[in-house]
C-alpha positions in Angstrom: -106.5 -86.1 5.9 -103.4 -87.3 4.2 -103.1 -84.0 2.7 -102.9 -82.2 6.2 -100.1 -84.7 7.5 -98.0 -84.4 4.3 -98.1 -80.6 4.5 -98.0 -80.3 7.6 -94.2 -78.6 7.4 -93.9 -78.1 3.9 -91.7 -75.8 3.7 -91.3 -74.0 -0.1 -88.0 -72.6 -0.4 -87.8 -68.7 -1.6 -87.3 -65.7 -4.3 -84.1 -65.3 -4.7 -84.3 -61.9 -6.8 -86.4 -59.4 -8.2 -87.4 -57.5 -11.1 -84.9 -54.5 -11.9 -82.2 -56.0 -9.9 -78.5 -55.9 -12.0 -76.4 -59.4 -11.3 -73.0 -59.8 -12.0 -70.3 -62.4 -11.0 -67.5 -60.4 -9.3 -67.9 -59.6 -5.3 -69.7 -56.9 -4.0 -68.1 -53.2 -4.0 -65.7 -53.6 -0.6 -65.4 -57.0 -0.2 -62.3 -58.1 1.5 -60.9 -61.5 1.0 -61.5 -64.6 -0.5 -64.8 -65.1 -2.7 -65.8 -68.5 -3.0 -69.0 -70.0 -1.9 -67.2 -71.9 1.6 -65.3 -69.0 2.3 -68.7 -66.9 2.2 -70.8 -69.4 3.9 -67.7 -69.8 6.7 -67.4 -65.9 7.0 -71.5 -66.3 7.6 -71.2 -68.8 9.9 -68.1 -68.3 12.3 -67.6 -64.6 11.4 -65.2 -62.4 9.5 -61.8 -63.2 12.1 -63.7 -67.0 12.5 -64.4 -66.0 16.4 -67.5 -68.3 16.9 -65.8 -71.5 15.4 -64.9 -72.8 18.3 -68.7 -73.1 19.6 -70.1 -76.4 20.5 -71.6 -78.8 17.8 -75.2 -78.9 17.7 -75.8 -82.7 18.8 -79.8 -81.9 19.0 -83.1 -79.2 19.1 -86.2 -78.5 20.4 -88.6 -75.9 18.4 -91.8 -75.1 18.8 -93.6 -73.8 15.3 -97.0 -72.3 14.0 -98.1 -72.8 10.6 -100.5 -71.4 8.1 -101.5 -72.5 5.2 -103.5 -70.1 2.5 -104.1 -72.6 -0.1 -107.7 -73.6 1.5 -110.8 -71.5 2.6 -110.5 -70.6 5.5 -107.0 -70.6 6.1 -105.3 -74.0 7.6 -103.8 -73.4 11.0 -102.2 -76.1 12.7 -99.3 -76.3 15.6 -96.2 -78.0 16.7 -93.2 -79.5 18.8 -90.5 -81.0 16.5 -87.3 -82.7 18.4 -84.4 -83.8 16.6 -81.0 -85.8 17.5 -77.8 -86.7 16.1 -77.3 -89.0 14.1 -81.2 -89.4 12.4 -83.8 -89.2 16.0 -86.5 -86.8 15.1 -90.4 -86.5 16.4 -92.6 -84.2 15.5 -96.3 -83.5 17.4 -99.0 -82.2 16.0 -102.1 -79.9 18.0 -104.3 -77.2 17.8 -107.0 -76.3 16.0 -107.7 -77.6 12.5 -105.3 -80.3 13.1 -106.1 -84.0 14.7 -103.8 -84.5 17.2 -100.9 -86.7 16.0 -96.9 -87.7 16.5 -94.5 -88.8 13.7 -91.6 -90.4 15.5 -88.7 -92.1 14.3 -85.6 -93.6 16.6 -83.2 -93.5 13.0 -84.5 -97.3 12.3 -88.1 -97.0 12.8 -91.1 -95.0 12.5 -94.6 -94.6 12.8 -97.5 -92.4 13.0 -99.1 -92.5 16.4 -103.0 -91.2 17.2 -104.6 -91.6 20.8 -101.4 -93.4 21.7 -101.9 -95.8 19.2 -99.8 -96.5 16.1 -101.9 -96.3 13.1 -99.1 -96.5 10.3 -95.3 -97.3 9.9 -92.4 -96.3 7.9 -93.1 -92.9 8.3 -90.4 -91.0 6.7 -88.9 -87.2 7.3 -89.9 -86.2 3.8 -93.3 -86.8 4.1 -93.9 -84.5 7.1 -91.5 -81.6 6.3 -89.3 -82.5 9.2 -86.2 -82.9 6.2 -87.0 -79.6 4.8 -87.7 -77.6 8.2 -84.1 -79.4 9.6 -82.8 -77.9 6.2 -83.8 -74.2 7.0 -82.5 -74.2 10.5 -79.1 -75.8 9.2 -79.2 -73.8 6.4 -75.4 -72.2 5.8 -74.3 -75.7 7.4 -76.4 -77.6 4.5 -75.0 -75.3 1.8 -71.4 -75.7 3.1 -71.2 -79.4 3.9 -74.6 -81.1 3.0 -75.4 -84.4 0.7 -75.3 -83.1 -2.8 -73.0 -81.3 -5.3 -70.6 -78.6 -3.7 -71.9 -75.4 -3.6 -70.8 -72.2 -5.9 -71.2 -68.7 -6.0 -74.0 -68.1 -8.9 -73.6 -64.0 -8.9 -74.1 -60.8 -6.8 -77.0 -58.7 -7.0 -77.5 -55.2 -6.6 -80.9 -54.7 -5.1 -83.5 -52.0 -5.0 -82.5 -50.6 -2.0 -79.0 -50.1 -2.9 -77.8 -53.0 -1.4 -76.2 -56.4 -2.7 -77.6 -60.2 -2.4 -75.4 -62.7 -2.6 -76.5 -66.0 -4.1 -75.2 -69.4 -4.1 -76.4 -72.2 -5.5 -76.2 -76.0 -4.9 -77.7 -79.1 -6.6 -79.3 -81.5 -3.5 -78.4 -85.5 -3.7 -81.4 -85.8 -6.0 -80.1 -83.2 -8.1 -82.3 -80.5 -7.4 -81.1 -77.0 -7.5 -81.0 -74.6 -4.3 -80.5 -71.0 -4.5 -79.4 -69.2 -1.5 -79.3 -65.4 -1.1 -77.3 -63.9 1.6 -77.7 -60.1 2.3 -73.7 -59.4 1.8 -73.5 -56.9 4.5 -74.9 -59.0 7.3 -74.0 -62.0 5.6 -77.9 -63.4 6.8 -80.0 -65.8 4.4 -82.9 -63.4 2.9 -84.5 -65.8 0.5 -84.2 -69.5 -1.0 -85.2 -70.8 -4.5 -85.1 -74.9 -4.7 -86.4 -76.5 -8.2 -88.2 -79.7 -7.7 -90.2 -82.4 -9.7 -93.7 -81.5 -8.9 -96.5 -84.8 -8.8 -97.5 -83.8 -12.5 -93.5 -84.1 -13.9 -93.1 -80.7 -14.0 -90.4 -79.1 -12.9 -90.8 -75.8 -10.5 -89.5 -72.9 -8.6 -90.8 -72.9 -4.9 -89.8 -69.5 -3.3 -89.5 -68.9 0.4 -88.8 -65.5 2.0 -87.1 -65.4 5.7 -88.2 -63.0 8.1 -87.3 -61.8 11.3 -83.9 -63.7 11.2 -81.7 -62.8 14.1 -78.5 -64.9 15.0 -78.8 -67.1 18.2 -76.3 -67.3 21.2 -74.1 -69.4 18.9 -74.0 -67.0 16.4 -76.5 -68.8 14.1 -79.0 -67.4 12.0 -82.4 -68.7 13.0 -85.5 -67.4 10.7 -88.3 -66.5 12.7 -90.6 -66.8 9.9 -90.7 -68.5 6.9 -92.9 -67.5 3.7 -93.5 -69.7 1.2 -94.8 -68.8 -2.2 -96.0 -70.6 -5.5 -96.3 -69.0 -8.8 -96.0 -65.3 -6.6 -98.8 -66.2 -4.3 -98.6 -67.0 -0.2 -99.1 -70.4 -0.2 -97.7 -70.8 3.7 -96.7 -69.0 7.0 -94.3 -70.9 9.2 -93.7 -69.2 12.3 -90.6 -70.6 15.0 -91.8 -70.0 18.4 -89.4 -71.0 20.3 -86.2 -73.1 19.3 -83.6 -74.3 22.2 -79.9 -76.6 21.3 -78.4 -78.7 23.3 -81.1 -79.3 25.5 -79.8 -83.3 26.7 -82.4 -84.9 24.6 -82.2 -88.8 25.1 -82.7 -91.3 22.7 -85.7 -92.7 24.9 -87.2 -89.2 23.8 -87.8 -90.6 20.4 -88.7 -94.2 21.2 -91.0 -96.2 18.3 -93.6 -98.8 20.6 
């Protein structure tokens, strides 16, 4: 069972390229303006003239989410309702089939697993259930621009298949870990993310994850509608974001640890 909670939202980042694409490190044929990795990320964020930077912070979210797993025969499907709060509230429930029901909860000081209303284990942390990684995705240009880590640069431009050019920026995480971003640069909206990570066997690999269906919010925010996540080329994991609400007044009594 431990193997269903820890990868229960484990999201693995994405391709960044592919074969036959041409790189280089100047910006995109009719770029206007400055090309560094802030300015792009800002331009992504707030727009070209900055006309949604003056909408509200996000203080907290509500998302509900669908997962599928293709690693196990059958497939593992599983379902969820994560909540999160400024500065570190988060809770995430588990349901549906294939799943035992269960709610990883933490109030930024505690945490515990919780199973027919009953705690079960403590010091539960956000890395163990994907909650870190999923709150990574939504946040995504905000992570790239401002997150813990290095700062981010502009790695090169890539003319794709289609004609088109990707945009990729790269970032090393707080545990020095590499992220690679790709950004269609005509929409400026995240296509695909590569992290490198220390696998449980000391190796060091690519996880790729592919974003779907991504449409900006009424904030202006690119939200991915679905994530997949691929190892070594294969689908390893569908995450699907059924609904997803800011702002909605969530109270720290939402996320309280008995």
């Amino acid at each position: 069972m431990r193997t269903v909670v820890v990868s229960l939202l484990l999201l693995l980042p994405v391709l960044a390229g592919s074969p036959g694409c041409r790189s280089f490190a100047e910006p995109p044929p009719g770029w206007e303006g400055e090309f560094s990795a802030r300015s792009v990320l800002e331009r992504a964020l707030f727009g070209p003239d900055g006309e949604r930077a003056e909408q509200p912070e996000v203080i907290d979210l509500m998302a509900s989410i669908e997962l599928v797993r293709h690693d196990t025969e059958p497939a593992f499907r599983s379902s969820g309702i994560l909540l999160w709060k400024k500065p570190g509230f988060w809770s995430l429930e588990r349901y549906g089939p294939g799943a035992d029901a269960a709610r990883f909860v933490s109030d930024g000081r505690r945490s515990a697993e919780i199973r027919d209303g009953q705690i079960v284990r403590r010091a539960v942390s956000a890395t163990e259930v994907g909650v870190d990684r999923l709150l990574r995705h939504l946040f995504l240009l905000e992570y790239f621009k401002d997150g813990p880590g290095a700062k981010a640069w502009i790695e090169e431009t890539v003319r794709n298949q289609e004609g088109g050019y990707y945009l990729r920026i790269a970032k090393e995480d707080e545990l020095g870990h590499l992220w690679v971003l790709s950004l269609d640069a005509e929409t400026l909206l995240p296509v695909a993310l590569r992290e490198w990570f220390s696998s449980a066997d000391g190796e060091y690999r690519a996880l790729d994850t592919r974003f779907q269906e991504v449409q900006r919010d009424a904030r202006g925010t690119p939200v991915p509608r679905l994530m997949l996540s691929y190892v070594n080329g294969r689908l390893y994991q569908e995450l699907r974001i059924r609904d997803l609400a800011w702002n909605r007044g969530l109270r720290p009594i939402d996320f309280q640890v008995p």
